[in-house]
N, C-alpha and C positions, 0 to 999 in steps of 0.2 A: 220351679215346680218339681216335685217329687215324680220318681219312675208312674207311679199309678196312676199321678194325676194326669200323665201325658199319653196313657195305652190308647193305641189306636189299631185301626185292621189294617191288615198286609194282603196285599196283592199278589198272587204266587201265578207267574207269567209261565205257561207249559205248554201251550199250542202251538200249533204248524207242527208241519213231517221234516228231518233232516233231508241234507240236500243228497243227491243219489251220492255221490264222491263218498258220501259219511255211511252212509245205508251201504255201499260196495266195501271201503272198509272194516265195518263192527257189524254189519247185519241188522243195526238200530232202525227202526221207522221214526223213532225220537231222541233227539240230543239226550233228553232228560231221562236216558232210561239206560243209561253207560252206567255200569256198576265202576266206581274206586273204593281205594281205602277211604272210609270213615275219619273226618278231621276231627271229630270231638274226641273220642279215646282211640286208643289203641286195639282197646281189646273187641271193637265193638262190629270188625272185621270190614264187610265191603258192603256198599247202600248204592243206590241209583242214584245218582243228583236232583231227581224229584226231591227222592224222601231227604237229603241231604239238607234242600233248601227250607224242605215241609217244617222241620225239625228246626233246623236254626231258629226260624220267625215264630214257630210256638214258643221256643225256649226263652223267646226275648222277654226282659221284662218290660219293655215299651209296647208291643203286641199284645192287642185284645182276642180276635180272631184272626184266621186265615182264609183267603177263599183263593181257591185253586183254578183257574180257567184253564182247563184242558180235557180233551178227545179220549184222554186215561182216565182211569181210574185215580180220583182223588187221592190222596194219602193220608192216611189215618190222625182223624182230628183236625180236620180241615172238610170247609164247606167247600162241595163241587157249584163249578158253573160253564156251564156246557160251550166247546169250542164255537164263536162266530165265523170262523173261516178267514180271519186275518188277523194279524199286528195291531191295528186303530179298532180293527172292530173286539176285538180282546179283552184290549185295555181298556175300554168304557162301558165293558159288557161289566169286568168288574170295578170301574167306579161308581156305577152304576148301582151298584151294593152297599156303598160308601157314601151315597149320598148325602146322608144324613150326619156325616162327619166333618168335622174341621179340617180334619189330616188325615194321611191315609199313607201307608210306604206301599211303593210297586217292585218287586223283586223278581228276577229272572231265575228259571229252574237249571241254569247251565252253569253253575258253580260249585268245582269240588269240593274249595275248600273253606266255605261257609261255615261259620260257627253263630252261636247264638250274641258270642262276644263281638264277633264283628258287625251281627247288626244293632246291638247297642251301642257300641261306639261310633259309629255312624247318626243313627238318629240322635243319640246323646245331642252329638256337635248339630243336627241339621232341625233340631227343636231353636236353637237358639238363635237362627237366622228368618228372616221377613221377609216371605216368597211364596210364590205358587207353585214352585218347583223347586227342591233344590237336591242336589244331585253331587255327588265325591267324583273328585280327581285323583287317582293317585301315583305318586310320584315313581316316574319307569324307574332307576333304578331300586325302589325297593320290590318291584314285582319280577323283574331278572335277577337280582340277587338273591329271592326268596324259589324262585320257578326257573332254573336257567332252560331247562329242556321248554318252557312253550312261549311263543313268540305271542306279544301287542302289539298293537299300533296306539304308535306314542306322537303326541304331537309338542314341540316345543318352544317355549312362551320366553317372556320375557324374564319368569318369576322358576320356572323350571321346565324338565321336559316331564310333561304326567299324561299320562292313559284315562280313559273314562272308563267309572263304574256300572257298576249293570242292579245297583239299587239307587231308588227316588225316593223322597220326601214332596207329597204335591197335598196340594187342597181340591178335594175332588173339583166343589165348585164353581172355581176357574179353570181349570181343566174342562169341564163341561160346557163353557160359556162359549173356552178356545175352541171348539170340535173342529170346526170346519178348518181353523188355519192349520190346526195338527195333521188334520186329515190331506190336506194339501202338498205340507212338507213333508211327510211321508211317499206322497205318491211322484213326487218330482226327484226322493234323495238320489236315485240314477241317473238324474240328468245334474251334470256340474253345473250348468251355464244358468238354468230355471233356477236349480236352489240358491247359487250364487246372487241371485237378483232378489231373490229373496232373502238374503242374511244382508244384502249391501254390501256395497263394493266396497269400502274401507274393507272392512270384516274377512272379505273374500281373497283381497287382495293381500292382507297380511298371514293368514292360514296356507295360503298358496308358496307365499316365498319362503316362510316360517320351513315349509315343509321339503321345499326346492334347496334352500339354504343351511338348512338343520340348525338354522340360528333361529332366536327367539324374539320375532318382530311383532307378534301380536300379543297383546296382556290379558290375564286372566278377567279383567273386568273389562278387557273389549269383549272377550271370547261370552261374557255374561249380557252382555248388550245388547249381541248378535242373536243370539239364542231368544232372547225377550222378545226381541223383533219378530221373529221366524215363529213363536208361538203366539202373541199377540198377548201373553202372561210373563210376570216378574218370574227369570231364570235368576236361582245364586248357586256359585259350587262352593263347595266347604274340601278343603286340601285335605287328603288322609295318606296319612304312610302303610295301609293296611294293603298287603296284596291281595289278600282274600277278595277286597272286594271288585278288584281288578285284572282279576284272569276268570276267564270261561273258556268252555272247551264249543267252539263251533266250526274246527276243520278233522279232515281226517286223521294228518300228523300230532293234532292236539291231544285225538283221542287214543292215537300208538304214545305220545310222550307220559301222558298221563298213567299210563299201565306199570312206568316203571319208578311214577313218585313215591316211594312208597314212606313219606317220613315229611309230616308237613311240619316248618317251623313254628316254633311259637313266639 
């Protein structure tokens, strides 16, 4: 299928207040309002990671529309949809706008260095898999070779060690069916022992040593099994070497290292 025949809406994820550590840092009441340098040109100076994100998903050729869920002010060219006051209640406030779609990509507003090419190439590859979800891994070293100054957590497999992305590929519809086991795993991810019983103990037990060991005991298509279970919808990851889609800024330190990238690779 051709770019146009696959356009769909983007989710632009910008709610909740940073955590005080962040706000005592930058002064921010939102991650998403850290001015960096602009990843598309050079010349185009410093942008908020709102408008950074805003921008990328218009530019896409796979994006129809954008709808913004956030307490801000939307960003120019994007449809606002007013904060729910959490994480789950957000995220289905805007699928909930999507309903009437096949697909739909969910994007977080905490990425400097988003460009429009990184979320084509993303959907490119996550158009072509059979899921409810599917969502990028990308592999740690090309995110510390590209960002030495800001740390991820990386978890390492059988197949590599890779970080998780902060864009989805989902079908609203199942997404909506799942509400409640979403809504579940979300409110247990504090508790090890509750969410563990819910991915299964295979699952748990391999992620645990994987991480204890820094060897790679569990495989990415356990790690996709686990996941399917835990939402009650088909999880697939699609591997990317893109660091873009792999570093956000949500500690304080992130947003000091961040002030002195001043040269993203290409």
């Amino acid at each position: 299928m051709t770019p146009a025949a696959q356009r769909l809406p983007a989710i632009l994820m910008a709610g909740g207040r940073a955590s005080e550590a962040f706000v005592a840092e930058t002064g921010l009441p939102h991650r998403s309002l850290l001015r960096v340098p602009h990843p598309d040109t050079r010349d185009m100076g410093t942008a908020t990671m709102l408008e950074i994100a805003a921008l990328a998903l218009r530019r896409s050729k796979y994006v129809s529309q954008v709808y913004t869920v956030t307490d801000l002010d939307a960003p120019d060219g994007t449809q606002h949809i007013s904060d729910h006051g959490g994480f789950v209640e957000n995220l289905f406030a805007g699928i909930a706008a999507c309903v009437n779609s096949d697909r739909a990509c969910v994007c977080t507003a905490d990425m400097p260095f988003l460009t429009a090419a990184s979320v084509d190439g993303f959907l490119k590859a996550a158009h072509a898999v059979e899921a409810d979800l599917v969502y990028p891994i990308i592999t740690a070293e090309a995110c510390e070779r590209a960002y030495p100054g800001l740390r991820r957590t990386s978890l390492p497999t059988r197949e590599g060690r890779f970080t998780g992305g902060n864009i989805v590929l989902i079908r609203p519809a199942a997404l909506l069916a799942a509400r409640s086991y979403i809504e579940a795993a979300h409110a247990k991810r504090k508790s090890p022992l509750q969410l563990a019983m819910m991915l299964g103990l295979g699952a748990t037990l391999g992620v645990a040593l994987s991480l204890a060991t820094r060897r790679g005991l569990v495989s990415v298509a356990g790690l996709e099994s686990a996941v399917s279970r835990l939402i009650h919808a088909q999880a697939r990851a699609v591997v990317s070497d893109d660091p873009a889609l792999g570093t956000d800024i949500d500690r304080p330190e992130d947003a000091a290292a961040i002030t002195a990238q001043r040269n993203t690779p290409r």
